[in-house]
C-alpha positions as CSV (number, residue, x, y, z in Angstrom):
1,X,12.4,-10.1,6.8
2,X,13.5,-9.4,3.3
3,X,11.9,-6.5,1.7
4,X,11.7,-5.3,-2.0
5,X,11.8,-1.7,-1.3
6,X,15.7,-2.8,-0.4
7,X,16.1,-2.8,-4.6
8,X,15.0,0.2,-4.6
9,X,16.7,2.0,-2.0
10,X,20.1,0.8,-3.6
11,X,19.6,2.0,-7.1
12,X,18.9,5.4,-5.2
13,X,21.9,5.2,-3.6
14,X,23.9,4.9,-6.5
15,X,22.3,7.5,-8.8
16,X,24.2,9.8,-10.1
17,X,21.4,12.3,-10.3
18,X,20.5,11.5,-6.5
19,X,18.3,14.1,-4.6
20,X,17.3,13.6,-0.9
21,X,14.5,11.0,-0.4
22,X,11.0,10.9,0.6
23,X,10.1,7.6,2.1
24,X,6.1,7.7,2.5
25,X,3.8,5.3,3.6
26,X,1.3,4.2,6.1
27,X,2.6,3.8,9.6
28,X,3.7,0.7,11.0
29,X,4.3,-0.7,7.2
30,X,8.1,-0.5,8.0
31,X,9.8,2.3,7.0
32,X,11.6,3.0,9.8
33,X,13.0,-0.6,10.6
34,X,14.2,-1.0,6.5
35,X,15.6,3.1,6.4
36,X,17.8,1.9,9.3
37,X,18.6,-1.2,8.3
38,X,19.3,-0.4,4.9
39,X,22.1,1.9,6.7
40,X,23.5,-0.2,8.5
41,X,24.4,-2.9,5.6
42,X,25.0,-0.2,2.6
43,X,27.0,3.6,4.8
44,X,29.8,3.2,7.1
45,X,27.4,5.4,9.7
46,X,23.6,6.0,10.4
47,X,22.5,9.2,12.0
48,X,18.8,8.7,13.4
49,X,16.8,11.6,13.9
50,X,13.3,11.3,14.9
51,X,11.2,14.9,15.4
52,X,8.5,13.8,17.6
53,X,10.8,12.2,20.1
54,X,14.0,14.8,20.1
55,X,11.9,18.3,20.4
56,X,15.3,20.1,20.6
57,X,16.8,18.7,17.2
58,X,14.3,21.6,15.6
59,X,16.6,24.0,17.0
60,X,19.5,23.7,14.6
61,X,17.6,24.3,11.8
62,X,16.9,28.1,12.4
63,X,19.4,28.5,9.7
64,X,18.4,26.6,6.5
65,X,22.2,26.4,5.0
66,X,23.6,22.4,5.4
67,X,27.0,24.0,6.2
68,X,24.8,25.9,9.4
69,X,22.8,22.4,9.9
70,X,25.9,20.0,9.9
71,X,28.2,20.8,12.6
72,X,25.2,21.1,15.1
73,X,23.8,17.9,13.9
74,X,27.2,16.1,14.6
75,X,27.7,17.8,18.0
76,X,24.1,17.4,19.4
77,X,24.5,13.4,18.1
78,X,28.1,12.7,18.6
79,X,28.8,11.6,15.4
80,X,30.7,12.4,12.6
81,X,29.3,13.0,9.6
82,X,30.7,11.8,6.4
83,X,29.8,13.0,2.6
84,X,28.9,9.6,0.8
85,X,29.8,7.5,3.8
86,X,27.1,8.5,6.2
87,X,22.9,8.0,5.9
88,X,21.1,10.9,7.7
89,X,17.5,10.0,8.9
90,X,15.1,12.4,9.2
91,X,11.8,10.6,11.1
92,X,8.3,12.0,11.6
93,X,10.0,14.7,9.3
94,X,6.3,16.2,9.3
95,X,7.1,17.3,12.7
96,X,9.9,19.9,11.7
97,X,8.5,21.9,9.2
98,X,11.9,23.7,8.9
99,X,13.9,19.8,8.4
100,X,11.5,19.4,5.5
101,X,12.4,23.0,4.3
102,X,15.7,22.1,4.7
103,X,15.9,19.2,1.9
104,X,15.9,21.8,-0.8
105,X,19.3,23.3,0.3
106,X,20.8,19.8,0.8
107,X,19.8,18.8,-2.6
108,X,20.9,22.5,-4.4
109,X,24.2,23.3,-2.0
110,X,25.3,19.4,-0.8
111,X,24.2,16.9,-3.4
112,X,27.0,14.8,-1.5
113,X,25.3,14.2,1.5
114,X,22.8,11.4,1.3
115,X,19.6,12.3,3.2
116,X,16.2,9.9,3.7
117,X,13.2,11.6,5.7
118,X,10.3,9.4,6.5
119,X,6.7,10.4,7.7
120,X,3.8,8.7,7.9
121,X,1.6,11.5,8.4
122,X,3.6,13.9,5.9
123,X,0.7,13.6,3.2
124,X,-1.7,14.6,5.2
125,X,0.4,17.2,7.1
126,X,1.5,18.9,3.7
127,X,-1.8,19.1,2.0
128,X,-3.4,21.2,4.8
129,X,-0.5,23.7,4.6
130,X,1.6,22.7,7.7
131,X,4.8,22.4,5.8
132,X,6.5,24.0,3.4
133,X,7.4,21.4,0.4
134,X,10.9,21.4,-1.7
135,X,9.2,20.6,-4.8
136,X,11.4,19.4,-7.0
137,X,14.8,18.6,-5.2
138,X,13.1,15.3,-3.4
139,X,12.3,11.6,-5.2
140,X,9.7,9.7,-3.4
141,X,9.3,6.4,-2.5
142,X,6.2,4.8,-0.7
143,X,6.3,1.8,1.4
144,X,3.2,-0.5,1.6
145,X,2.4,-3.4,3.6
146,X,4.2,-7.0,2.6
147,X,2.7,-8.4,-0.2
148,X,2.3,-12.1,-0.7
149,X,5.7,-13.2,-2.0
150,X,7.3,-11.0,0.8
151,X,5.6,-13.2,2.9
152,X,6.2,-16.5,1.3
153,X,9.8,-15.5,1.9
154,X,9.5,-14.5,5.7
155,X,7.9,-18.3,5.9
156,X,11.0,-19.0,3.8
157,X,8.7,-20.6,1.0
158,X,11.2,-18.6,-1.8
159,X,11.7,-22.0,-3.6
160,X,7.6,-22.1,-4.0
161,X,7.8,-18.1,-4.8
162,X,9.6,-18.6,-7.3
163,X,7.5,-21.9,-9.4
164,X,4.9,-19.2,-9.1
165,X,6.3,-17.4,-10.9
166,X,7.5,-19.4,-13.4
167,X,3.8,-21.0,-14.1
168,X,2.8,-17.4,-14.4
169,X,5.1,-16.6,-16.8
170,X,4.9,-20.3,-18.9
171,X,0.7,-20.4,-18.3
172,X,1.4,-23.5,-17.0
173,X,-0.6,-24.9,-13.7
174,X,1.6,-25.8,-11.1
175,X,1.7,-29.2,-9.4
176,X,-2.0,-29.7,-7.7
177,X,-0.5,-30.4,-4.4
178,X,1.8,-27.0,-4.4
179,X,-1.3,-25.4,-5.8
180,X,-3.7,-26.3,-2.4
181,X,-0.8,-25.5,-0.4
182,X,-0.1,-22.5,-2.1
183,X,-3.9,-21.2,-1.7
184,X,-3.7,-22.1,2.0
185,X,-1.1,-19.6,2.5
186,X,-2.9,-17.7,0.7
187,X,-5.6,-17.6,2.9
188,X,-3.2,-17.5,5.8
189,X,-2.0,-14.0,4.3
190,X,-5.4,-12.9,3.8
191,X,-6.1,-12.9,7.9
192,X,-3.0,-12.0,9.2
193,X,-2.6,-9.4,6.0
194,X,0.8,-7.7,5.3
195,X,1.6,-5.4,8.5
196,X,5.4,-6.7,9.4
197,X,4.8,-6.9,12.8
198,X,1.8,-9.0,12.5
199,X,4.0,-10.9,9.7
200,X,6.5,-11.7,11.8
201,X,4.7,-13.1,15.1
202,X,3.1,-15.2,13.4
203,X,6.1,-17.0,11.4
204,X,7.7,-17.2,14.8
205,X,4.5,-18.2,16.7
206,X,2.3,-20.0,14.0
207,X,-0.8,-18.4,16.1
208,X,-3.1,-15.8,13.7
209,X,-4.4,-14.9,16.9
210,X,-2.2,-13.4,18.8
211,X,-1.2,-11.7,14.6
212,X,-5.0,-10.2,15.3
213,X,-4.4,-8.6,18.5
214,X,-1.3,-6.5,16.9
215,X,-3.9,-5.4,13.8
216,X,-6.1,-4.4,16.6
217,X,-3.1,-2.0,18.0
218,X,-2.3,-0.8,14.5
219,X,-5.7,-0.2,14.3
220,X,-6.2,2.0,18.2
221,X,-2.8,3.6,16.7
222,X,-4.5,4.8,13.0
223,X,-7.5,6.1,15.3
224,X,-5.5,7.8,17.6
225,X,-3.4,9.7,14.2
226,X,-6.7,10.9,12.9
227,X,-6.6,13.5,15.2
228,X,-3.4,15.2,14.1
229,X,-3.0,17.5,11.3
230,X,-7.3,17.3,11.2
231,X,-9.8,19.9,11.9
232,X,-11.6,19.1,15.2
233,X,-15.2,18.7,13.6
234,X,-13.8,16.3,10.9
235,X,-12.0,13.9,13.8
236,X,-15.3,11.9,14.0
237,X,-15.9,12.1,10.5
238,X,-12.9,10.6,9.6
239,X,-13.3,7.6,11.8
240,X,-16.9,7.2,10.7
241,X,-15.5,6.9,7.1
242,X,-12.9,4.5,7.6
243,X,-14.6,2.0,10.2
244,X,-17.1,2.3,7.0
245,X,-14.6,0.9,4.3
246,X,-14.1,-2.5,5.5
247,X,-18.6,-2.6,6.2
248,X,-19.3,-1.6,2.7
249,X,-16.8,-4.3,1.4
250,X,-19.8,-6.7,2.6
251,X,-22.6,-5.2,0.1
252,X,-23.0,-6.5,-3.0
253,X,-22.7,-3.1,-5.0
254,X,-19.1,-2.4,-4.1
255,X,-19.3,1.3,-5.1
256,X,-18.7,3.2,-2.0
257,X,-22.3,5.0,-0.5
258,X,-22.5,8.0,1.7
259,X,-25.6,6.9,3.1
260,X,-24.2,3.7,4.6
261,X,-22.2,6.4,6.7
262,X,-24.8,8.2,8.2
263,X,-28.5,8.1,7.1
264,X,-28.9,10.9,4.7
265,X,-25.1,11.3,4.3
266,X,-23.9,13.3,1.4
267,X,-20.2,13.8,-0.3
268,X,-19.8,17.0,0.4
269,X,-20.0,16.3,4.5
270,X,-17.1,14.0,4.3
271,X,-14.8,14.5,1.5
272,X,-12.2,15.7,4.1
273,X,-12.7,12.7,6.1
274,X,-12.7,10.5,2.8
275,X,-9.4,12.6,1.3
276,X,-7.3,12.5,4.8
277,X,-7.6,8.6,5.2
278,X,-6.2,8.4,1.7
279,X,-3.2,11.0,2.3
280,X,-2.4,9.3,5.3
281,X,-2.1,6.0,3.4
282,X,-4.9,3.7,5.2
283,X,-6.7,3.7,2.7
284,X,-7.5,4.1,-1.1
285,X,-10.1,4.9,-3.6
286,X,-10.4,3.1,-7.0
287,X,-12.0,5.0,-9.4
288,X,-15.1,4.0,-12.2
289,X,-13.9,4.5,-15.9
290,X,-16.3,6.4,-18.2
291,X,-14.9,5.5,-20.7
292,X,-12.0,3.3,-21.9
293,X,-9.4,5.7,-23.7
294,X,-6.3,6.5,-22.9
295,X,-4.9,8.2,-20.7
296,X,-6.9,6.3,-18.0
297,X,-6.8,8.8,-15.8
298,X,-8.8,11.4,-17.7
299,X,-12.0,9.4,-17.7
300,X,-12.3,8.5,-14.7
301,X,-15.7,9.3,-12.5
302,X,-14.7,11.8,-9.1
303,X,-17.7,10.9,-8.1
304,X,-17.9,6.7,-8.5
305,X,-15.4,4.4,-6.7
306,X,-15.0,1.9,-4.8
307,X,-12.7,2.2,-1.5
308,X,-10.6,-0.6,0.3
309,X,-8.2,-0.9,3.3
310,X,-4.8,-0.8,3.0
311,X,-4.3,-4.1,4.8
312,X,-6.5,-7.5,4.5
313,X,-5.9,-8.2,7.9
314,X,-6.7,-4.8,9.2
315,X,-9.6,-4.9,7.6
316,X,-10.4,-8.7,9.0
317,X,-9.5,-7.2,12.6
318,X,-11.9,-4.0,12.3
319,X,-14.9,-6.4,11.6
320,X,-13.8,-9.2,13.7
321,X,-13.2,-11.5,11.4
322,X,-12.0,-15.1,12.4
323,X,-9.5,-17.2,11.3
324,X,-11.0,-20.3,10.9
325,X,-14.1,-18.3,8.8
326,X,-11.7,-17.7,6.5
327,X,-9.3,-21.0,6.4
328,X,-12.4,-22.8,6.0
329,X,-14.6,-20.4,3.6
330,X,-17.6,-19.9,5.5
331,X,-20.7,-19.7,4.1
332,X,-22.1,-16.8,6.0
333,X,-18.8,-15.1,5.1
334,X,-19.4,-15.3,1.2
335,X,-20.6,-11.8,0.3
336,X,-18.0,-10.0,3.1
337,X,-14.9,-12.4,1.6
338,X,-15.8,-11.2,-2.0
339,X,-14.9,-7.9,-1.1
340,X,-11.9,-8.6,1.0
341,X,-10.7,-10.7,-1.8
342,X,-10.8,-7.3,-3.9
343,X,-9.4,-5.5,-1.0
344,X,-6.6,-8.1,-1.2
345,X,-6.0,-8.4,-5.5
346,X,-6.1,-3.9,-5.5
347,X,-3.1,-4.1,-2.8
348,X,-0.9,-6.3,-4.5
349,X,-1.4,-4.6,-7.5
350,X,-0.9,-1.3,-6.2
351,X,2.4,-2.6,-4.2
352,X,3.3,-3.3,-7.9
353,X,2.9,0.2,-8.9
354,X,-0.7,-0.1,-10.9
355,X,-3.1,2.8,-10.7
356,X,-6.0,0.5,-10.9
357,X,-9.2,1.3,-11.9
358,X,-13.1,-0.2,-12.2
359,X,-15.4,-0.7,-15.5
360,X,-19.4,-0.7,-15.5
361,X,-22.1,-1.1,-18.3
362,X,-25.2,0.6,-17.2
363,X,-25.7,-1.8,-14.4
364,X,-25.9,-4.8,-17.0
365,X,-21.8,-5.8,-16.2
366,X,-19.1,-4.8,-13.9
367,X,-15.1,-5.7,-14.6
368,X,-13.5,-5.4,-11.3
369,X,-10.4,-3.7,-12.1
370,X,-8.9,-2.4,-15.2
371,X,-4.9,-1.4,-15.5
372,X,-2.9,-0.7,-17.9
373,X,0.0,-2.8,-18.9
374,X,3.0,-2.8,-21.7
375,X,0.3,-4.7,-23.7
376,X,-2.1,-2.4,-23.3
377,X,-5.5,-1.7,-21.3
378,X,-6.2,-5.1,-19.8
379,X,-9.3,-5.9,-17.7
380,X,-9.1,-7.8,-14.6
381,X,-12.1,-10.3,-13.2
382,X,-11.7,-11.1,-9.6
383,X,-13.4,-14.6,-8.4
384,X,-12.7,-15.7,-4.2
385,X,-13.3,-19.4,-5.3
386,X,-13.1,-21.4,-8.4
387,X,-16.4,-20.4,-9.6
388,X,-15.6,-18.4,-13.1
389,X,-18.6,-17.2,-14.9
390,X,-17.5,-14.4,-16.9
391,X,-19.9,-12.2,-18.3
392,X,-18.9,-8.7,-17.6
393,X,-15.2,-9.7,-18.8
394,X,-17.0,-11.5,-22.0
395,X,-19.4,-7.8,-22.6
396,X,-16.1,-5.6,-22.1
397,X,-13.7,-8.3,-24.6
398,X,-16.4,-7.8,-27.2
399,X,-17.0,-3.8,-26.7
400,X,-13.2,-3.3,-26.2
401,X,-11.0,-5.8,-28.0
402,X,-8.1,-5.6,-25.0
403,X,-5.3,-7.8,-25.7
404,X,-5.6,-9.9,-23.5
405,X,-7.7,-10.6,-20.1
406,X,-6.7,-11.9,-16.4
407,X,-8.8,-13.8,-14.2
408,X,-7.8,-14.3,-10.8
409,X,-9.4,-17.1,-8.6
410,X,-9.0,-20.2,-6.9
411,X,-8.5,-22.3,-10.4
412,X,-4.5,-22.7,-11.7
413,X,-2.6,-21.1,-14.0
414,X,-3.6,-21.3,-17.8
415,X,-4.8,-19.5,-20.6
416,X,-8.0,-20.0,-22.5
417,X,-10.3,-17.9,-24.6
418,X,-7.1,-15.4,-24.6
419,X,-8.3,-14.9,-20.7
420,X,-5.0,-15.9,-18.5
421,X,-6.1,-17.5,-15.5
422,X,-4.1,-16.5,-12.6
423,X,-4.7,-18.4,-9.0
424,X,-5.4,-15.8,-6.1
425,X,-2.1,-16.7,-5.0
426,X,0.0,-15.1,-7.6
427,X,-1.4,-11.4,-8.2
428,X,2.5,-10.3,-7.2
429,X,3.4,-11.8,-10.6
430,X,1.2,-8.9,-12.8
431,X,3.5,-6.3,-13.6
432,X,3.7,-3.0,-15.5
């Protein structure tokens, strides 16, 4: 399945100023599958490594020197190793304290040698001191879950991809009978979500079942990490917190509540629980603005925000979710679907590199998300169905003047009362 990550990966490896790579991300969003397959189409040869599985490939790197590491890494994998020619992998890198070490020296003593490590835990294992970090001689990357035009292409809709794009960019609807279609996929995506697995068995199958019993495993799988690189008493914490995210989606006061975790629950009990979910990826916090000045990210609240899933259909799988209540709108779905159509609008923006953020006037209006664009600090309404009442977007226009605003819902493109309308469908299209 195509991946736009591949883009990126390219332009890294024809930098001039190129420094070994971090590839981060959740696990099971990919990054292994892509790293090696990006190999095998762009460098003559791929040396895997992967630290969890081959114990013994920690022993070369007693010595911290590339021209030390090298020649034992060719021998133990019966490979050659080529400058420019050759990808080295470095899975699970989190595992090998000493491989992470050792991207400083490849970056300082053998620019020439192109280098990707991956770990999906590598957040988390970094901020509570188990690994030294070469700060500095790495770039980073971060791999998230398929968005929706990723797959629209693995259903090999491209053609309709790209009218979507083009009605974005004209404000023009598109054809009524492309846009239903279009907002069934769109529903599609939001219960199978983005996972590529669960992506890809169900364009080969067409059942969102069996999709759901693989966000179930992904699911076991995140449980079973939140025991690594965490303090035994914060395990159940952890767990508590993030079977919580997807629950709290369902209240009508989206701001996240430490008493809907545990009666009498307080911040300071699970701000490790809340901040290792986060490092390891699963999850993400969005942040109330105090006020709107730039930059953003200096009046923010610490202490307000909402939190959603990494993954719509992981979070449709942790609360059993069906596929028909979602194909078909039910009613008795309405106020849990509002929040998992958030959970859905903050993913695509972040997989489009927003940092978004939320907007609140003492209770009397709440903008969902705010971001900040080339045209300045725009605020974003999100609606799961046509309905479009505006009046928190209308109190923040007139106390903040933006440039423009977005509203995404079931309703076609347009643009009225300078508020672009932008169907549920076509979030991927809002860019920096």
């Amino acid at each position: 399945m195509e991946r736009k990550i591949l883009h990126k990966l390219s332009l890294w490896k024809h930098s001039e100023n190129r420094k070994p790579l971090i590839l981060q991300g959740a696990r099971q969003t990919g990054k292994t599958y892509i790293i090696n397959y990006f190999g095998g189409k762009e460098y003559q040869e791929t040396v895997y490594c992967n630290f969890e599985r081959e114990k013994t490939l920690a022993s070369i790197f007693s010595n911290l020197s590339p021209k030390e590491i090298l020649p034992k890494l060719e021998t133990l994998k019966r490979q050659k190793i080529y400058p420019e020619k050759t990808l080295i992998i470095f899975d699970e890198i989190q595992a090998c304290p000493e491989a992470l070490t050792s991207l400083k020296y490849f970056c300082e003593e053998a620019p020439e040698y192109h280098i990707t490590a991956l770990g999906s835990l590598l957040g988390v294992s970094v901020n509570r001191g188990e690994n030294s970090f070469p700060v500095g001689k790495v770039e980073f990357l971060e791999m998230f879950p398929m968005d929706f035009e990723e797959f629209l292409w693995a259903k090999n809709e491209n053609l309709l991809a790209q009218k979507i794009r083009q009605s974005f960019e004209d404000d023009s609807p598109l054809d009524t009978a492309l846009h239903e279609y279009a907002l069934k996929l769109y529903k599609e995506y939001l219960f199978v979500g983005g996972m590529p697995a669960a992506v890809s068995d169900f364009v080969k199958n067409g059942n969102p079942n069996l999709a759901a019993v693989i966000n179930a495993d992904i699911l076991a799988a995140y449980q079973n990490d939140m025991g690594k690189y965490n303090k035994q008493s914060e395990i159940p914490k952890t767990k508590l917190v993030y079977a919580n995210i997807s629950t709290q989606l369902a209240k009508e006061n989206k701001k996240f509540q430490y008493k809907y975790i545990k009666h009498g629950g307080r911040a300071s009990e699970f701000e490790n629980a809340i901040e290792w979910v986060c490092l390891a990826g699963i999850a993400s916090r969005v942040y109330r603005l105090e006020q709107i000045m730039l930059p953003l990210r200096a009046y923010r609240s610490d202490t307000d925000f909402k939190f959603y899933m990494s993954d719509t259909g992981l979070c449709c799988q942790a609360q059993d979710i069906l596929y028909n209540d979602v194909m078909f709108s039910s009613p008795l779905l309405s106020n849990f679907l509002g929040g998992l159509t958030e959970n859905y609008v903050f993913s695509q923006l972040r997989a489009n590199g927003f940092e978004a953020y939320y907007w609140t006037n003492n209770s009397q209006a709440e903008v969902d998300f705010v971001i900040r664009t080339k045209d300045g600090i725009i605020p974003v309404e999100v609606k799961a169905a046509a309905n479009v009442g505006a009046k928190s977007l209308g109190m923040f226009v007139s106390k903040f003047s933006p440039p423009y605003s977005i509203r995404i819902s079931a309703k076609n493109f347009g643009m009225e009362n300078n508020i672009k309308s932008v169907p549920l469908y076509a979030v991927f299209c809002i860019k920096e």
